[in-house]
C-alpha positions as CSV (number, residue, x, y, z in Angstrom):
1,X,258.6,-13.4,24.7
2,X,257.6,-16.4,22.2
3,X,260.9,-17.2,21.5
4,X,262.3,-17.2,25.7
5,X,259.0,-19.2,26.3
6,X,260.0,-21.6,23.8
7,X,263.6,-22.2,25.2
8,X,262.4,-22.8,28.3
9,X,260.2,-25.1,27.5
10,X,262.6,-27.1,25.3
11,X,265.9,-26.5,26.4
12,X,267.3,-28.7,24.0
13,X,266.1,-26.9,21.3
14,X,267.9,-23.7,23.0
15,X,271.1,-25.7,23.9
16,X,271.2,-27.1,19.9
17,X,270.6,-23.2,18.4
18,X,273.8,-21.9,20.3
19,X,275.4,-25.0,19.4
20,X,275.0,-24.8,15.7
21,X,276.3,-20.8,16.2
22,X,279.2,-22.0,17.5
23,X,279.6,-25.1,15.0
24,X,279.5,-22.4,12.3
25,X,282.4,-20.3,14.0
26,X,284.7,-22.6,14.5
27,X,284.5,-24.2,11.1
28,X,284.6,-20.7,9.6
29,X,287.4,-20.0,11.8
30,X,289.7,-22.7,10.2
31,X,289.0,-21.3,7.0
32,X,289.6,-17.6,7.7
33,X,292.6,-16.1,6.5
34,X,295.0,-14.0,8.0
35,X,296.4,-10.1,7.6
36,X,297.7,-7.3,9.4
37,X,294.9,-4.7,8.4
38,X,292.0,-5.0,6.0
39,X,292.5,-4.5,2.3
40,X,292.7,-0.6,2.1
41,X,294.8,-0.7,-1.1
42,X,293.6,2.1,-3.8
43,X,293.5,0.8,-7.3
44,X,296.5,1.7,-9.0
45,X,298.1,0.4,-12.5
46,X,301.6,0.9,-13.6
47,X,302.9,0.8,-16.7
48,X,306.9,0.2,-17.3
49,X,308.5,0.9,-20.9
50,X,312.0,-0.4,-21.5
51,X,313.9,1.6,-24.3
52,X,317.5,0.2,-24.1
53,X,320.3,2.6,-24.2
54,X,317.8,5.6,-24.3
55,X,319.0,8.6,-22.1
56,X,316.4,9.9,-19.6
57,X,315.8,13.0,-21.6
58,X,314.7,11.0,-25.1
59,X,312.7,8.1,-22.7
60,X,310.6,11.3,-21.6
61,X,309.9,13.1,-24.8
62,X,309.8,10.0,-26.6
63,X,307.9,7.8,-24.2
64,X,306.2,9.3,-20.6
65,X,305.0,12.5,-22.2
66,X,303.3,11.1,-25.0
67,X,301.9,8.4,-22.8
68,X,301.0,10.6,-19.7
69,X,298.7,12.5,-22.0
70,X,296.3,9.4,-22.8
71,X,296.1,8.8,-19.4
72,X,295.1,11.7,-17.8
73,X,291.5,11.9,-19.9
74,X,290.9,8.4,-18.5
75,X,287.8,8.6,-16.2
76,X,288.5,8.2,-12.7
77,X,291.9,9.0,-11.8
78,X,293.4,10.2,-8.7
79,X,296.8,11.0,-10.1
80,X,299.6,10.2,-12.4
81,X,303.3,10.3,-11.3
82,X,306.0,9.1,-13.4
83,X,309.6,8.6,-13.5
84,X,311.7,8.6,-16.5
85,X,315.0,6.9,-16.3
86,X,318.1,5.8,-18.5
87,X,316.8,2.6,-20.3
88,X,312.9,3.1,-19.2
89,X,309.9,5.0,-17.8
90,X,307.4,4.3,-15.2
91,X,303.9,5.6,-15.3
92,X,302.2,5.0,-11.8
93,X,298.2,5.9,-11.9
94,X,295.8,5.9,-9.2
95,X,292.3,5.6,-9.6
96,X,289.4,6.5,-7.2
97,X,288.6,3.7,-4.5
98,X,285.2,3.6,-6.0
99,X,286.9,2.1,-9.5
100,X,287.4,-1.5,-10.3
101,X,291.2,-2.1,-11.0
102,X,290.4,-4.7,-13.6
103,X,288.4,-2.2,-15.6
104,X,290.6,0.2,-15.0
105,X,293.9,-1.9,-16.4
106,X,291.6,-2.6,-19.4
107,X,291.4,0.8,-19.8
108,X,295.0,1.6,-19.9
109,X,295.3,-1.5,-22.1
110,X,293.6,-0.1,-24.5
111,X,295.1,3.4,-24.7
112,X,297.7,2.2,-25.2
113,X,297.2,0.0,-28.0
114,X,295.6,3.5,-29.5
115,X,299.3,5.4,-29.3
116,X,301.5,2.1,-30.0
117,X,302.4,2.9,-33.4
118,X,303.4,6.3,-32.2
119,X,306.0,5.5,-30.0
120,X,309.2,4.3,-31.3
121,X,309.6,0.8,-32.6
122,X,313.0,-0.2,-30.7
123,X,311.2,-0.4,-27.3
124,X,309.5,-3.3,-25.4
125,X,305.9,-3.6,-25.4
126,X,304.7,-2.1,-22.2
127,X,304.3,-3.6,-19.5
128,X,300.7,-3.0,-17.9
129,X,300.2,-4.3,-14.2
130,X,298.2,-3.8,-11.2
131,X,299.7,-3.0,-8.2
132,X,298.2,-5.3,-5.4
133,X,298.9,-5.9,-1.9
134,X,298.5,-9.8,-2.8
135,X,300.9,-9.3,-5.7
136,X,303.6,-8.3,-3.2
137,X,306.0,-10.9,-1.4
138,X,305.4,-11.9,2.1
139,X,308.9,-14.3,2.1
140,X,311.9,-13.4,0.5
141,X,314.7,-16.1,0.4
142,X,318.4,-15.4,0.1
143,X,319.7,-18.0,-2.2
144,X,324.0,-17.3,-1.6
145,X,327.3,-18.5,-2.3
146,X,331.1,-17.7,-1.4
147,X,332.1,-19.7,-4.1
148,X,329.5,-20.1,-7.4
149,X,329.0,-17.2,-9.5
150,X,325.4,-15.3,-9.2
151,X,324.8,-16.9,-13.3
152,X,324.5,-20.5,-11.8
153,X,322.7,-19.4,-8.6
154,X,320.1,-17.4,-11.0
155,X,320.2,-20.5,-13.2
156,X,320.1,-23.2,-10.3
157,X,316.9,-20.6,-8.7
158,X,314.7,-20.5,-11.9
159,X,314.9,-24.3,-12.8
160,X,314.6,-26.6,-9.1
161,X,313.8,-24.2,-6.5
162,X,311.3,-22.0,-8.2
163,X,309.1,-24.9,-9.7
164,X,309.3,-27.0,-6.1
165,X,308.6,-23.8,-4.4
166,X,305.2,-23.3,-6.4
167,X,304.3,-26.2,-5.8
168,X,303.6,-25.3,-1.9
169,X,299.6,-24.8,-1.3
170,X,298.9,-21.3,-1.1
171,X,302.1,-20.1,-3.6
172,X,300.9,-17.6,-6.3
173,X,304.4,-16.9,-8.0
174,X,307.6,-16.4,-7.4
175,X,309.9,-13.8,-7.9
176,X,313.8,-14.1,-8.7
177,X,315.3,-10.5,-7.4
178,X,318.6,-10.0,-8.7
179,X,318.7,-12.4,-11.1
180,X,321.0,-12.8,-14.1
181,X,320.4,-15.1,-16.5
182,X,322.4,-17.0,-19.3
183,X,322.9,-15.0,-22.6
184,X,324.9,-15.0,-25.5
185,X,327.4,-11.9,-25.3
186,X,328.1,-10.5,-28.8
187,X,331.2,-7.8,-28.3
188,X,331.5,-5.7,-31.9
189,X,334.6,-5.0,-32.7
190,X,334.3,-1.3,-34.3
191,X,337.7,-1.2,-36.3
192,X,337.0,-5.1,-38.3
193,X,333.8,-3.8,-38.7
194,X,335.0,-0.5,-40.4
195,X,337.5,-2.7,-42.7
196,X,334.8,-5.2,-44.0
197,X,332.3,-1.9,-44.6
198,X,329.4,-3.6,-42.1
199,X,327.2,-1.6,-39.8
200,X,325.4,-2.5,-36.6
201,X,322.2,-2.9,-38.8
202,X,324.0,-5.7,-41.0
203,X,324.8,-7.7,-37.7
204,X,321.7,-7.3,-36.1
205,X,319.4,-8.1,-39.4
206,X,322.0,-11.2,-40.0
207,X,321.1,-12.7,-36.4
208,X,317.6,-12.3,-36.4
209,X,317.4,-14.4,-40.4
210,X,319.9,-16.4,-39.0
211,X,319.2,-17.5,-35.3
212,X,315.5,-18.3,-36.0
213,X,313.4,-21.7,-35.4
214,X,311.4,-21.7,-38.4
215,X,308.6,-25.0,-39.1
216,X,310.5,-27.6,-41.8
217,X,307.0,-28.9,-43.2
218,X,307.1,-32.8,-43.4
219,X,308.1,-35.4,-46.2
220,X,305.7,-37.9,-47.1
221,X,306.0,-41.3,-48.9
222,X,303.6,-44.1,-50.0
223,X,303.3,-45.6,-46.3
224,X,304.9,-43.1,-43.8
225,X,305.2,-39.8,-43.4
226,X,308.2,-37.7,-41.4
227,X,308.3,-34.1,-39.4
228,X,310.6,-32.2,-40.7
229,X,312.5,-29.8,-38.0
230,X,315.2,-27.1,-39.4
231,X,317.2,-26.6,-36.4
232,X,317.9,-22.9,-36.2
233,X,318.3,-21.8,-33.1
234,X,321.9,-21.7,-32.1
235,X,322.9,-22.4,-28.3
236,X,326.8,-22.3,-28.5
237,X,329.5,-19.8,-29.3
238,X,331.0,-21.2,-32.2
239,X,327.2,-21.6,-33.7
240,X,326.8,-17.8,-33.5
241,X,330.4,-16.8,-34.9
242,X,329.7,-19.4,-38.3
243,X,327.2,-16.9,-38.8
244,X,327.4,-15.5,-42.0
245,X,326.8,-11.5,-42.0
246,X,328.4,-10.4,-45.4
247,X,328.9,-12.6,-49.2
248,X,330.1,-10.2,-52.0
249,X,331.6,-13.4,-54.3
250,X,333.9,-15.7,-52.9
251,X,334.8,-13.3,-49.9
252,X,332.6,-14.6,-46.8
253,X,332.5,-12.8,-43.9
254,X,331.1,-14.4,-40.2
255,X,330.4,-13.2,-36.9
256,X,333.5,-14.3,-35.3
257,X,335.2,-12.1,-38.1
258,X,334.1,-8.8,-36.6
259,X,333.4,-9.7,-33.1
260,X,333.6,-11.6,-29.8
261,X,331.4,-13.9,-28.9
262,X,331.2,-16.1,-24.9
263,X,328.3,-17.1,-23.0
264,X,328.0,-14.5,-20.0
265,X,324.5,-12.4,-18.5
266,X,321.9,-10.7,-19.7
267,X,322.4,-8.0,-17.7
268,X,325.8,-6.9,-16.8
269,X,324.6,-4.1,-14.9
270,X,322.9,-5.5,-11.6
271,X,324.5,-7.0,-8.6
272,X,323.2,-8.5,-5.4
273,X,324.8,-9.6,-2.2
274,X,322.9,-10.9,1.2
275,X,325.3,-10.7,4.1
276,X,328.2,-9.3,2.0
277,X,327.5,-12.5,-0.2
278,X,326.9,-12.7,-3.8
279,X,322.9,-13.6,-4.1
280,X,319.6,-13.9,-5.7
281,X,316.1,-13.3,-3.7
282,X,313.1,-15.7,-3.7
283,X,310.2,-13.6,-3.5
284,X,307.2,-16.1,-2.5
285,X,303.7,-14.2,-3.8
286,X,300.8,-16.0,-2.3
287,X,297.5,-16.8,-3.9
288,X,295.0,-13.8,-3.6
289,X,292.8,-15.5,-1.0
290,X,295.5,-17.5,0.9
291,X,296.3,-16.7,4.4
292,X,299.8,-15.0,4.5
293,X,300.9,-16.9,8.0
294,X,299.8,-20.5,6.8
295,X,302.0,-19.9,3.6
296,X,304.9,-18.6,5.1
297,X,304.9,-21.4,7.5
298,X,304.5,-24.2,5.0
299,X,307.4,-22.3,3.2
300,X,309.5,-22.3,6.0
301,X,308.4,-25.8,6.7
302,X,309.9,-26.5,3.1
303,X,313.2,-25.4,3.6
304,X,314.9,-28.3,5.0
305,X,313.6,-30.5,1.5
306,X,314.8,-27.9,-0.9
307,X,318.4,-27.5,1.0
308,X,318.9,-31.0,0.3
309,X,318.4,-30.4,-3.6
310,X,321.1,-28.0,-3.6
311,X,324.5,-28.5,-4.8
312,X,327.9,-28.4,-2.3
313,X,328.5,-24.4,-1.5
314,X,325.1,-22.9,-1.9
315,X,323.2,-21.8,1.1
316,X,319.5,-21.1,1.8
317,X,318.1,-18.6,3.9
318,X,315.0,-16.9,5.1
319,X,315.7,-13.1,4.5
320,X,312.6,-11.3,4.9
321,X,309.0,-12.6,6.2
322,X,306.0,-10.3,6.7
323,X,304.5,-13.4,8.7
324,X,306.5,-12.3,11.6
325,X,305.2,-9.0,12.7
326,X,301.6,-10.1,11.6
327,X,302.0,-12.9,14.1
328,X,303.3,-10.5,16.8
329,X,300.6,-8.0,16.2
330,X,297.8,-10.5,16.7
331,X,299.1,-12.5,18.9
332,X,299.1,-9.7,20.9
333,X,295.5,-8.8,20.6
334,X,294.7,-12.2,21.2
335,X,296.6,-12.2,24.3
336,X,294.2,-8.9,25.3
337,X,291.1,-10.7,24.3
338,X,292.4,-13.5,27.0
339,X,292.6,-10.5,29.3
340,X,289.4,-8.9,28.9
341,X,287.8,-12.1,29.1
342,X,289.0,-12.9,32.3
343,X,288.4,-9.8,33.7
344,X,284.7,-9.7,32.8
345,X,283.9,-12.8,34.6
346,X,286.0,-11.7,37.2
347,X,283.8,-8.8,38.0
348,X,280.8,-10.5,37.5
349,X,281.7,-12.9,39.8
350,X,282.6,-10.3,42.1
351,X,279.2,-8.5,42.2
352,X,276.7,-12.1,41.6
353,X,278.8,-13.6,44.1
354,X,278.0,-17.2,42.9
355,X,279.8,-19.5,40.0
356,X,276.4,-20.5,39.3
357,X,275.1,-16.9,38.3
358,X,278.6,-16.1,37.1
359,X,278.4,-19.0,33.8
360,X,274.9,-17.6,33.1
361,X,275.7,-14.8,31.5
362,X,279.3,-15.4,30.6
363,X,278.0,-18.5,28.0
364,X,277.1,-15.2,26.1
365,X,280.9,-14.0,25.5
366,X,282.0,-16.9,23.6
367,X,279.0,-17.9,22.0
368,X,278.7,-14.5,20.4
369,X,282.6,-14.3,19.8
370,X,282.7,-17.2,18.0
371,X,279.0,-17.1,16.1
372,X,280.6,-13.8,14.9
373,X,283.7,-15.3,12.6
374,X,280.8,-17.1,10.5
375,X,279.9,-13.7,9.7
376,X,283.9,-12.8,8.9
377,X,284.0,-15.5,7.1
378,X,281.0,-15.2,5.0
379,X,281.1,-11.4,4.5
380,X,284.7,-12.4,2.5
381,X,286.9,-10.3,5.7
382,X,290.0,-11.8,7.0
383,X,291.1,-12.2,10.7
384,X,293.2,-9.0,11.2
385,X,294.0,-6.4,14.2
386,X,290.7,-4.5,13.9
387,X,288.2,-7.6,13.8
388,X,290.3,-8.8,16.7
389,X,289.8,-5.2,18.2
390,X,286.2,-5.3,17.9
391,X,285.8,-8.8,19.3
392,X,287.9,-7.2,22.3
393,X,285.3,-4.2,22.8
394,X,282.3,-6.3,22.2
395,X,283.2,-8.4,25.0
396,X,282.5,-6.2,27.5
397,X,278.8,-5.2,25.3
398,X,278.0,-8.9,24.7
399,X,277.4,-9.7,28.2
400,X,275.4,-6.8,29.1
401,X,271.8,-8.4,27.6
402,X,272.7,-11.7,29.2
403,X,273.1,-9.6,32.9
404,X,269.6,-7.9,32.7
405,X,268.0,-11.0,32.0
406,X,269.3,-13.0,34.8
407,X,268.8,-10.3,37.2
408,X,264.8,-9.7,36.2
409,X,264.7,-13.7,36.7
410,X,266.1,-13.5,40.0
411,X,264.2,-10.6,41.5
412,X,260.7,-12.9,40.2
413,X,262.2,-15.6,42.5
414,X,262.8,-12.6,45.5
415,X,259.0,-12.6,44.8
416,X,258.3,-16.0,45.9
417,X,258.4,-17.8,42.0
418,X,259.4,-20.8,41.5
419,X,262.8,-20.9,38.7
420,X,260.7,-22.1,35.6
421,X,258.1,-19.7,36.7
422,X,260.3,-16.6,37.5
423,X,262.8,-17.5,34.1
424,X,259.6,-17.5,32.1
425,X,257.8,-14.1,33.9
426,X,261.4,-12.5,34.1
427,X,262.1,-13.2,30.7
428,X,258.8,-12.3,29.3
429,X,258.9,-8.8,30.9
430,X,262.0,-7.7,29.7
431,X,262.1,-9.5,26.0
432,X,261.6,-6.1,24.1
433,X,264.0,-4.2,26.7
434,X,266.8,-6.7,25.3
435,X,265.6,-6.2,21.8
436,X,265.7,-2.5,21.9
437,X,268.6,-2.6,23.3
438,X,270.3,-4.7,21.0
439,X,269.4,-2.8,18.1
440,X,270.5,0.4,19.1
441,X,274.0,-0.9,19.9
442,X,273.8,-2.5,16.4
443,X,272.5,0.9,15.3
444,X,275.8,2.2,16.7
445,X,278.1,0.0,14.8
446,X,276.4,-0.9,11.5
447,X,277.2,2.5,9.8
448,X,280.8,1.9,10.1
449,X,280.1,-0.8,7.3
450,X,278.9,2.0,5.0
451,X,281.6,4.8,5.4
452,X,283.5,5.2,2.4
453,X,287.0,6.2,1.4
454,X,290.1,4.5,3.0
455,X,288.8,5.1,6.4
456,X,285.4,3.4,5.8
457,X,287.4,0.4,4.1
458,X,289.7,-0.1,7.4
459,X,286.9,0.5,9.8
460,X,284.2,-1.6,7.2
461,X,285.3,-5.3,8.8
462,X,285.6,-3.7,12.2
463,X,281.4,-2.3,12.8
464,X,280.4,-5.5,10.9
465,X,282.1,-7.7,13.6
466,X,281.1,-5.8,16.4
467,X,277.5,-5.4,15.2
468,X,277.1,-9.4,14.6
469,X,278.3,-9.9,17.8
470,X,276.1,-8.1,19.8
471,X,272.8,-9.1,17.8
472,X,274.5,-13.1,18.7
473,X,274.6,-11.9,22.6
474,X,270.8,-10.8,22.2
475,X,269.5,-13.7,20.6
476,X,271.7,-15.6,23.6
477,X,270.4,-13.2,26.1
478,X,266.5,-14.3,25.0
479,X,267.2,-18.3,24.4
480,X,270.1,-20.0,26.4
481,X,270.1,-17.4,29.1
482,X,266.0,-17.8,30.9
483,X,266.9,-21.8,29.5
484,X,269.9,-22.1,32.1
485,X,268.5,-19.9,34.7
486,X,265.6,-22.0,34.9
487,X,267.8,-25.3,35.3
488,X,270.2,-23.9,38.0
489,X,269.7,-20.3,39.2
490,X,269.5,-19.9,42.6
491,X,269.3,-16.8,45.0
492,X,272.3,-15.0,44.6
493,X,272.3,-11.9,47.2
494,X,272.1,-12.4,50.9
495,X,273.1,-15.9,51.3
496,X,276.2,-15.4,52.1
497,X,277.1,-14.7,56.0
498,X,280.7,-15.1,55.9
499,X,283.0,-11.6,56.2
500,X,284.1,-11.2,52.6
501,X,279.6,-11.3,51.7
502,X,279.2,-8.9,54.6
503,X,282.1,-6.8,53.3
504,X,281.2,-7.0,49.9
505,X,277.2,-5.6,50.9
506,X,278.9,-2.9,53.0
507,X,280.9,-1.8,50.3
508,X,278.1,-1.5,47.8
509,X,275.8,0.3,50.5
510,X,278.2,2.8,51.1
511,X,278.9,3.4,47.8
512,X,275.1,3.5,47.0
513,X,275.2,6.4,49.8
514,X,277.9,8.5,48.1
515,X,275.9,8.2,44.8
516,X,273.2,9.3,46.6
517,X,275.0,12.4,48.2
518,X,276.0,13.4,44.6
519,X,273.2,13.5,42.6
520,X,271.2,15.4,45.5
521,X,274.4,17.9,45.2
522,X,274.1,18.3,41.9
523,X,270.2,19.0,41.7
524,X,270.7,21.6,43.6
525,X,273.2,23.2,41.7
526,X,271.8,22.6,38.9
527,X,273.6,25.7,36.6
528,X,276.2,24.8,38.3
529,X,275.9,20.7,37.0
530,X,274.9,22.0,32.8
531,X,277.7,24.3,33.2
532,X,280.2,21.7,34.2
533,X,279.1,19.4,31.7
534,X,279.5,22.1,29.0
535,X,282.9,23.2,30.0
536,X,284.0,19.1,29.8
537,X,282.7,19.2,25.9
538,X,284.3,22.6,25.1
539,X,287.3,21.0,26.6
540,X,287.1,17.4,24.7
541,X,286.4,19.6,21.6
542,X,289.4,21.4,21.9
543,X,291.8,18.1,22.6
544,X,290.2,16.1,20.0
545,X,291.4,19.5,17.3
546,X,294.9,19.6,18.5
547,X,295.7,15.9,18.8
548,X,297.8,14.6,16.4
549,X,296.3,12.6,13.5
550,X,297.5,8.9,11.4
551,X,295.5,6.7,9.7
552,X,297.4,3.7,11.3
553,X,300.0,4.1,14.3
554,X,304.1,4.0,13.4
555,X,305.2,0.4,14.7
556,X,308.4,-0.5,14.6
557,X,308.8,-3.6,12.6
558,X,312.5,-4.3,12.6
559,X,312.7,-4.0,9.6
560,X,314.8,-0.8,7.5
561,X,314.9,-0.1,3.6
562,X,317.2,2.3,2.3
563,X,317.9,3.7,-1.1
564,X,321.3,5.1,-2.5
565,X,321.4,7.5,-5.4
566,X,324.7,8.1,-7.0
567,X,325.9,11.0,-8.9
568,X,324.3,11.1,-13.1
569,X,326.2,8.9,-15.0
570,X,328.0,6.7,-11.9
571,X,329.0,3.4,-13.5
572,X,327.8,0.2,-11.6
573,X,330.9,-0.2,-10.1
574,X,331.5,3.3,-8.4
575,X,328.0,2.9,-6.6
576,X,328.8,-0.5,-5.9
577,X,331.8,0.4,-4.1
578,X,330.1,2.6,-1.9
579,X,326.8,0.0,-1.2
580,X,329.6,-2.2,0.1
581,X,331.5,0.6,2.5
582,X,327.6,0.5,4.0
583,X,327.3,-3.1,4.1
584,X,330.3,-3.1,6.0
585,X,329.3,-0.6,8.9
586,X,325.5,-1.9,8.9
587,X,326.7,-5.6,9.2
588,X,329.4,-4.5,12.3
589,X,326.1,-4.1,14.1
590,X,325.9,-7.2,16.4
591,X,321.8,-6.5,16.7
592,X,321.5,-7.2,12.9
593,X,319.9,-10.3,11.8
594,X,320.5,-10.2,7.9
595,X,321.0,-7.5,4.9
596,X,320.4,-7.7,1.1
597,X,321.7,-5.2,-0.9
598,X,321.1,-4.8,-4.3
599,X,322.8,-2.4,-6.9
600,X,321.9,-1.0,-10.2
601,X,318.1,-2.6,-10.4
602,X,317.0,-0.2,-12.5
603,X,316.6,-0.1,-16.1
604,X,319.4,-1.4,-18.2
């Protein structure tokens, strides 16, 4: 071919091509992120409704019914599951993998605007979000005390560690899990109320005209002018009790009159401990495109400057971090890539029989291994367990191309040919062989990048991998591979007269003998050979209906959740009691590592 003849003639020109392949790889390599699997996530939206002090029963009729039946004429969706609970509802949907999630959240945005004035005016506006795989914490920090309360570690959480912490390249958001936060308790005191004739309403309306930050204008004279701020909003106990609720003539009635006021949580009805500790979780949410290891490393990496921000008592700790297992998982693959590497050049040293011969063809492996993460990278797929999979099985199909052409060039120099001479004959005469064979490899493998459905999105990054690969080891196979062999081949078989080359030729003749035997056997029995054949299919048939089937294989991550449900109408404090008897027996374990346990996080 054109293009061998070419590389032969200017093998700097070849040298330069595979050079700029693996120039791209590498760079593209430093820029790849990293995941356990590809993104197979469906796109789902969920929207929460918070109706405090509704039972389950009204937040259902009131709320999820009414809601659930605008959602289920939206186009697209899977299905709808809800849960309706004291204090809220949930409405999961699931869309078709064919949807866009950002359409599809507009969407619910806007049917809900549609019913809003339906639904009772005492709840929160819902909350409408998409449930993402990037939107999910990969680090979760255990921020715990013996001795300060769970207010100031909430407090001491939200203002220094949560605005250092976003400051970390790759840091989406962060999450505070248990958290309670400063509020102004207000404890009505039925019976007072009763004696000044004041109802709930008359408190509440009082507060709101009262506790309100309202613009004061400005005051303007002949040379200067002055902003004007009426300072409403009240920050302190005794602020909120001078508030006046009640004036019929002279008799004034305030706040503190009919009630009890202190500064305490927002929410009374959560709790969380990490090692039998009170605590509050740091979920870490990276950036969409981020790579989950580098973040969780330069977290990690951060720890030691944000301990020495913390006050005398609190203690810092790394509670949960995806990174881990993701690490393990490809670390392992790597370590099989390693393997199969080795082993290929291994046996074709074994059969070439000279270190010459053997770096011919194996320039192909990493050349196309590498040329193929440009393709990763530019295709927008990550470095996860399957690309690293197919990098592993196109190892042993990368190196095929590269062998054919190096044995063609050598049998042209059995011939008498001179190594330019035989490289550009061999090469010539079995350009197209390598081209039709590379294509129907790629042929094999590209159609993987067009299945559909959560299978074709896990398998999508996988065939697009392997495919690049192998059309890299052809291009290799017809440039760098007749360029070398012309520089250095030499004869390969026959050379050696040592035992081990003697052995080695035995070996080969012999088994060329048994092959021999074989096939003679079988086209004589020829019935007998189809029949065989057929009975091995019925078989694999059969096997491949009865095995087992999982989208992903159970690993064991070493990692457990568990959820408790108490009985209806438990009080925070009878379920805490028992979360804490299982603290106690899970902690006695001398195998675990850590435990956060977190009580009443639902709606309140």
């Amino acid at each position: 071919m054109k293009l061998s003849h070419l590389s032969i003639q200017r093998p700097v020109l070849a040298t330069v091509m595979s050079l700029t392949i693996v120039l791209f790889g590498i760079i593209s390599f430093t820029q790849l992120p990293v995941r356990e699997y590809p993104d197979i996530d469906p796109p789902i939206i969920s929207v929460a409704t918070l109706y405090r002090g509704a039972s389950s029963s009204v937040v259902e009729t009131e709320i999820t019914d009414i809601l659930e039946e605008q959602f289920a004429t939206l186009e697209g969706v899977k299905t709808i599951t809800s849960s309706s609970k004291e204090g809220g509802s949930v409405i999961t949907i699931e869309f078709e993998l064919n949807v866009d999630v950002n359409e599809a959240a507009n969407d619910v945005r806007d049917r809900v605007s549609r019913i809003r004035g339906t639904l009772p005016q005492e709840i929160e506006d819902p909350i409408i979000s998409k449930v993402d795989a990037n939107a999910q914490a990969i680090v979760w920090l255990a921020l715990s005390s013996e001795t300060i309360s769970t207010l100031e570690l909430s407090d001491f959480a939200d203002r220094v560690l949560k605005e250092r912490i976003q400051r970390i390249p790759g840091v989406g958001s962060v999450i505070i899990g248990g958290e309670r936060r400063y509020a102004m308790r207000i404890w009505l005191d039925p019976l007072r109320m009763a004696a000044h004739k004041l109802t709930t309403y008359d408190i509440e309306s009082a507060l709101r005209n009262e506790n309100a930050e309202i613009p004061g204008g400005r005051v303007e004279g002949n040379m200067r002018e002055f902003a004007v701020r009426t300072r409403g909003e009240l920050t302190k106990p005794e602020e909120f009790g001078a508030i006046i609720v009640s004036q019929k003539g002279n008799n004034i009635v305030r706040l503190s009159d009919v009630a009890d006021i202190n500064v305490g949580a927002e929410d009374e009805r959560t709790k969380a401990r990490w090692k039998g500790e009170p605590a509050v979780g740091l979920g870490i949410v990276k950036q969409s495109k981020a790579s989950t290891v580098d973040v969780a490393e330069d977290i990690k990496a951060a720890l030691p400057e944000l301990k020495k921000l913390m006050p005398q008592g609190m203690k810092l700790q790394v509670a949960f971090d995806s990174s881990e297992f993701i690490l393990d998982s490809i670390s392992e693959v790597e370590e099989t890539l390693i393997i199969a590497l080795i082993l290929v050049v291994l046996v074709v040293l074994a059969f070439l029989k000279s270190f010459r011969a053997t770096i011919i063809p194996s320039l192909a492996i990493p050349i196309s291994i590498i040329g193929a993460l440009a393709a990763v990278y530019f295709a927008g797929f990550t470095i996860n367990i399957l690309t690293l999979l197919g990098f592993v099985l196109s190892i042993g199909l990368v190196i095929d191309d590269a062998i054919i052409v190096l044995e063609n060039i050598y049998r042209h120099m059995e011939m008498g040919k001179s190594r330019w001479q035989a490289a550009i004959d061999g090469s010539k005469e079995i350009g197209f062989a390598i081209v039709s064979t590379t294509i129907a490899l790629v042929a094999v493998f590209v159609p993987l990048a067009f299945l559909t459905g959560n299978v074709g999105r896990l398998f999508n990054e996988f065939g697009v991998a392997v495919a690049v690969a192998v059309l890299i080891s052809g291009f290799v196979a017809l440039t760098l591979t007749p360029m070398i062999s012309s520089q250095i081949l030499r004869p390969l078989h026959g050379i050696g007269k040592d035992w081990a080359s003697r052995s080695f030729d035995k070996f080969f003749e012999n088994m060329n003998k048994v092959y021999d035997r074989l096939l003679r056997n079988a086209l004589r029995h020829r019935i007998l050979t189809v029949l065989s054949a057929v009975v091995v299919l019925l078989l694999a048939f059969v096997l491949f209906r009865i095995l087992p089937t999982e989208l992903v294989p159970v690993e064991d991550r070493g990692v457990g959740f568990g959820i408790v449900i108490a009985p209806e109408g438990a009080t925070l404090e009878y379920t805490d009691t028992y979360v804490k008897q299982i603290e106690k027996i899970i902690l006695a374990r001398p195998e675990i590592h850590g435990l956060f346990a977190a009580t009443g996080l639902g709606f309140s």
